[in-house]
N, C-alpha and C positions, 0 to 999 in steps of 0.2 A: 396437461390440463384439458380436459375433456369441457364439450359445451354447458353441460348441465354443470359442473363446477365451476366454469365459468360465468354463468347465469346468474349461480349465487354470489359468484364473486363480486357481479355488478351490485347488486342488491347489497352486500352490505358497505358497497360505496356509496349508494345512495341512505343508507341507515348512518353512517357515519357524518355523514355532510347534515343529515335530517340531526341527527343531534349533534352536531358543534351548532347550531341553528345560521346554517349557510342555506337550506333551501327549508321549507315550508311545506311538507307533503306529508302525505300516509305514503309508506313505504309499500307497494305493488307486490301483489303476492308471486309476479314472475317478470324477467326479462328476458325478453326476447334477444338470443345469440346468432347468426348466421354468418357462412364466409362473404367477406364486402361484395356488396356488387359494385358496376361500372362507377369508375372514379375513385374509391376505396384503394385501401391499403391493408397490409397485414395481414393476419392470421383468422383471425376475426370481425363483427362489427356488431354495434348496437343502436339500434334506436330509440332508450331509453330516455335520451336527454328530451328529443320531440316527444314522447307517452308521456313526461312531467311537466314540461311547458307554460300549458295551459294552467292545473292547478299549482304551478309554484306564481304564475302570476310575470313570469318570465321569459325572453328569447330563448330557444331552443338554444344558439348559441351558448348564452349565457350562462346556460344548466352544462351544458358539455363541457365549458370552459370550468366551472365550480367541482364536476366529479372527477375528470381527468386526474389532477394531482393524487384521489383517493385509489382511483386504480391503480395510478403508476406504481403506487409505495409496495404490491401487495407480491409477495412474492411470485417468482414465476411468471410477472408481465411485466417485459423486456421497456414496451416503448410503448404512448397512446397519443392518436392523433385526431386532431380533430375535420372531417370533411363536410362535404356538402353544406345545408342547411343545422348540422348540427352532430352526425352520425358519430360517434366515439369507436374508432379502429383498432383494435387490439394486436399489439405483435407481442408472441409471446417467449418464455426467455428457454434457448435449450439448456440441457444440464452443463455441457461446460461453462458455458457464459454464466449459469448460476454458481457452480464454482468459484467461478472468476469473481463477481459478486461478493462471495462469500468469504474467500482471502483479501479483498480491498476494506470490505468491513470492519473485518477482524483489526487488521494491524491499524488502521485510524480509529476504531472504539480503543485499543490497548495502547492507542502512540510508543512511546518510547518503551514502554512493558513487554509490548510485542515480541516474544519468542522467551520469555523469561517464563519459567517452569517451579516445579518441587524435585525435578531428578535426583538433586542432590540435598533433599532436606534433612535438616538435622545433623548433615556431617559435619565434620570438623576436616580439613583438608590444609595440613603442614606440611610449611615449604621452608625448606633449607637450604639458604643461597648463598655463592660465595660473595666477598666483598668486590660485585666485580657492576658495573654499569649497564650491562644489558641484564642480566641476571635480575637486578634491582627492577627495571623496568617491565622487563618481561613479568615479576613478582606481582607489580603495583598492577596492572591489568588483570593479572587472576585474582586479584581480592577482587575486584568487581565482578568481572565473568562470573566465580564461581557464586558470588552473591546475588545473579541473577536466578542461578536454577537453586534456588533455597539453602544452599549450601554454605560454612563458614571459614576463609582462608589464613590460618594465624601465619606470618613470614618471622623468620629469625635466619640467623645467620653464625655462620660454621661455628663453632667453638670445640669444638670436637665431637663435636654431633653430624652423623653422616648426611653428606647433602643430598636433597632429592631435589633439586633443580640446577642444570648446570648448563644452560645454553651455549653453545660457541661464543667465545667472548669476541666483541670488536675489538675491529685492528686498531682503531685510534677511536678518539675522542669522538664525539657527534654532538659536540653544546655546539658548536660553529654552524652547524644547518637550522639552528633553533628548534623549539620543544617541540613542534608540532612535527617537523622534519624528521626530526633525529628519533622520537619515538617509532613512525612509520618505519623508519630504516632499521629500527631493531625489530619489531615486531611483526614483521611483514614478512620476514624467512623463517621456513622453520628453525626447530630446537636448533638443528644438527647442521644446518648450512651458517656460512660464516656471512656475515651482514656485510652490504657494501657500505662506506662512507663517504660518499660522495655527491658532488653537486647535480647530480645528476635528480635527488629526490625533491630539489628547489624551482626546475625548468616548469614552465605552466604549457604542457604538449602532452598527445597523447601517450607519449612512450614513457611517463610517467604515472603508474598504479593510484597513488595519493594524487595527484591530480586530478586526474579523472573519478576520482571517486568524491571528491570536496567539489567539484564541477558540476558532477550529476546532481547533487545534494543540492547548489547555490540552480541550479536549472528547475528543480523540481519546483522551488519558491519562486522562480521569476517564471513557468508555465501559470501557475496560480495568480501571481499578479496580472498578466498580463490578457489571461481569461477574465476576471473584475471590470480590468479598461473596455474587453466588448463586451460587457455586459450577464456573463452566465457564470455557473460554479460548478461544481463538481460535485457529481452523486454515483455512488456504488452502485449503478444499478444492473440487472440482466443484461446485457444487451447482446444478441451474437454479434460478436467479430471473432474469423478466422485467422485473422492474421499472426502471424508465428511470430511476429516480435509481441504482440501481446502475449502470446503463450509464453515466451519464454524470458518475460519477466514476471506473470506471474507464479510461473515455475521457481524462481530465483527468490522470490517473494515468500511462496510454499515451503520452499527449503532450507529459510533463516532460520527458523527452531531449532532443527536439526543440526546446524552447523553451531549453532551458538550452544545448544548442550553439549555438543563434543568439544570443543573447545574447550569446557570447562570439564569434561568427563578426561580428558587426554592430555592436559595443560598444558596448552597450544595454542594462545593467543592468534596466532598466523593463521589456523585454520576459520577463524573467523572475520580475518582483515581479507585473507583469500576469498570469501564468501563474500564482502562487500564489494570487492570489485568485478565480480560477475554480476550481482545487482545493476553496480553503475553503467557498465559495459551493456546492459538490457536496456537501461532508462537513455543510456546515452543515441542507442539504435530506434528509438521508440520515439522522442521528445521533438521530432518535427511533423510529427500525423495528429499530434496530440489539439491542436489549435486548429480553428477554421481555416481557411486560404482562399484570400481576395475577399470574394463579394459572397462567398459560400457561408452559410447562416449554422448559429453555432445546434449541431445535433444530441441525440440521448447517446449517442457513438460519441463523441467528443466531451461530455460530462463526463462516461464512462471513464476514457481515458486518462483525463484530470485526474481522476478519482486517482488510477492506478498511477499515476506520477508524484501524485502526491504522498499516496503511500510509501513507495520504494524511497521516497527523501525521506520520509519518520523513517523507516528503516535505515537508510543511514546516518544519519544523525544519530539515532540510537545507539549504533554499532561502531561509531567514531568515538562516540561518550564514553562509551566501556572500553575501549584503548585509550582514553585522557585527550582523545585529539579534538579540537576543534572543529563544529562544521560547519563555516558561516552560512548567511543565504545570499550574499553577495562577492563573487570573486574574478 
């Protein structure tokens, strides 16, 4: 963003505040942009709030504190601050961080929809399973998968009709780990590897996949709570941060569509439980930068992150729903 589109940007901040009727002015046919001087911050600054002042009939402050919010919202400015007597600071957003931006948006406007497509509209996708327990369950997760990418799954079973779904059967029973368990343990290996049944999918550590994945999920909801108690929330906004754990959940984030079409392009439930817990695995690396620490006041870097915490849990929640699993917010 150049000065001169920056200029106007201020301008129809203050057009925007002039009609919700927050300030009281003819809107100025120019703002004045320049890099901050001594004491200033960021990219930019302006002294628009002190050039309205006078006729809004108010504190410089007061006008800085009223436009800020309208700058922040506008694409492409990361963060705005306010200094001196009044000066509004521009930092502006580079393109990854819009990016970034841009996928946290996305999946909390789509919540639970997020990654569901038409790849598969209008088909019809028949599964023929044998009468066997994972087969069944493995079944019951592609009616949903395939019904997220527009597609429609009818299930029957053999009658002497060739089967197209024949996952390794389990060794034994899995009602003893319970529903939420015993699904995980079927659905979490591929077709062609044989499921373990053991208590191993029940331990709350991290050497278990479903735990760590139902973890991140009950994390993402108590980051949000726990942001409320001091006081701030979470906004998808520009903001640069470098850090490779945020990349590489929003990486992980970028890549659920992807995983969850094929999944239902490949009926492969697994390849989308696999995908959840690279998710959680990101959030699980991410979830203690996310909140202020000590006496440090909450930042547009810390909204940020909320933001993208908050996301990655609608992503799994989402992607726990369409395997039948539960995913509480407390565990």
């Amino acid at each position: 963003m150049t000065p001169v589109e920056l200029s106007r940007t201020v301008l129809r901040a203050v057009r925007r505040a002039v009609d919700e009727g927050e300030l009281s002015v003819v809107v100025p046919e120019r703002a004045v942009v320049t890099p901050p001087g001594p004491g200033g911050c960021g990219d930019y600054a302006t002294n628009i709030a002190l050039q309205l002042a006078r006729p809004a009939g108010r504190p410089p402050l007061q006008v800085a504190e009223i436009l800020r919010p309208h700058l922040s919202r506008t694409e492409g400015v990361a963060e705005v601050e306010i200094t001196g007597p009044g000066f509004l600071n521009i930092h502006l957003a580079d393109a990854q961080a819009a990016a970034t931006a841009a996928v946290v948006r996305q999946v909390l406007a789509e919540r639970e929809r997020y990654g569901h497509s038409r790849a598969l509209d209008g088909q019809v996708v028949r599964l023929c399973v044998p009468y066997e327990v994972r087969a069944e369950v493995v079944a019951d997760a592609l009616v949903r998968i395939v019904a997220s990418q527009g597609g429609r799954a009818e299930v029957q079973h053999e009658h002497g009709e060739p089967v197209t779904l024949r996952p390794v059967p389990a060794p034994e029973d899995p009602a003893p780990l319970g529903l939420d368990a015993a699904r995980w343990a079927l659905l979490h290996p591929a077709g062609r590897d044989r499921p373990r049944i053991t208590a191993d999918h029940l331990v709350q550590r991290a050497s278990n996949p479903l735990f760590r994945v139902r973890y991140a999920h009950a994390r993402s909801r108590a980051l949000l709570r726990n942001a409320a108690d001091l006081g701030f929330g979470s906004a998808a906004e520009a903001v640069p941060d470098a850090d490779d754990l945020v990349t590489d959940l929003v990486i992980a984030l970028a890549d659920y569509p992807r995983a969850l079409t094929h999944a239902a392009i490949h009926r492969a439930p697994d390849r989308l439980a696999r995908h959840l817990v690279t998710v959680a695995d990101a959030l699980l690396a991410l979830q203690h930068t996310v909140l202020p620490r000590g006496e440090e006041k909450p930042t547009a870097a810390h909204r940020s992150r909320l933001a993208l915490a908050d996301a990655a849990g609608t992503v799994l929640a989402g992607g726990l729903s369409l395997l039948g699993i539960d995913a509480p917010d407390h565990l």
